[in-house]
C-alpha positions as CSV (number, residue, x, y, z in Angstrom):
1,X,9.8,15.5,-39.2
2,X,10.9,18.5,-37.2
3,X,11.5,18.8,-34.0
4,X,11.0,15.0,-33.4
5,X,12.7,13.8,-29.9
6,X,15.4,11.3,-30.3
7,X,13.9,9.4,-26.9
8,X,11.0,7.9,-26.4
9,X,8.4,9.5,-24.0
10,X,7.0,7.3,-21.0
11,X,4.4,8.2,-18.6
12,X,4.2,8.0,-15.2
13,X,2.0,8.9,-11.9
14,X,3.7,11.9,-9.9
15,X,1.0,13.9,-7.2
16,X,1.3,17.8,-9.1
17,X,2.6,18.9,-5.9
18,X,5.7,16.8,-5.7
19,X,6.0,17.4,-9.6
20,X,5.7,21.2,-9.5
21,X,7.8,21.6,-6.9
22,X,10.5,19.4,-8.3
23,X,10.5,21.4,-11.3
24,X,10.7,24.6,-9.3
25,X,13.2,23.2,-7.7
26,X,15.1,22.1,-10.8
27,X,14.6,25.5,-12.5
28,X,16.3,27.1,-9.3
29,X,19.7,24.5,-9.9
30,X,19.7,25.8,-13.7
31,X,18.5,22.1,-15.0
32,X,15.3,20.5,-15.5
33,X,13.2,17.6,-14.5
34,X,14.2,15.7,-17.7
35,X,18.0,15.7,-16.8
36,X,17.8,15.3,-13.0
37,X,15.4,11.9,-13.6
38,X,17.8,10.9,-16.5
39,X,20.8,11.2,-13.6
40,X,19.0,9.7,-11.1
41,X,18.2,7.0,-13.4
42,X,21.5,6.0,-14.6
43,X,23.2,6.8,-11.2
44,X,20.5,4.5,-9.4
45,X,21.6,1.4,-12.5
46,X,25.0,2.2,-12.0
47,X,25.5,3.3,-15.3
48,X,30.0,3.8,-15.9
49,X,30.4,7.3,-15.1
50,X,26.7,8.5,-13.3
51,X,26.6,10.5,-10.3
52,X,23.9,11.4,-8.0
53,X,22.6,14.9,-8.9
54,X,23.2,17.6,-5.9
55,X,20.3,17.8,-4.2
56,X,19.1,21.8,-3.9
57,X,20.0,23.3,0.1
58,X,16.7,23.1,2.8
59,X,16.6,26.7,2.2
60,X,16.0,26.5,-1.5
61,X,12.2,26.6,-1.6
């Protein structure tokens, strides 16, 4: 099938305001929500190798 995702989706409950802005906010680093949860994910397991994504500056809103 085209344009099949090679992961898995999962759900989970976010309030849309913390969501929206953390996209925003993700948009503004050049990344997207997908990637930053991915690294906080395998920074917060301590995946080999995973850092903790920059978070943006106060002023970034």
């Amino acid at each position: 099938m085209p344009n099949q995702p090679s992961t898995p989706k999962h759900g989970v409950r976010i309030p849309d305001v913390r969501w929206n802005a953390f996209g925003e906010r993700a948009q503004q680093q050049g990344t997207d929500r997908t990637k930053l949860i991915n690294a906080f994910m395998a920074w917060y397991i301590r995946e080999p190798g995973a850092e903790l994504p920059e978070r943006p500056s106060v002023g970034e809103e």
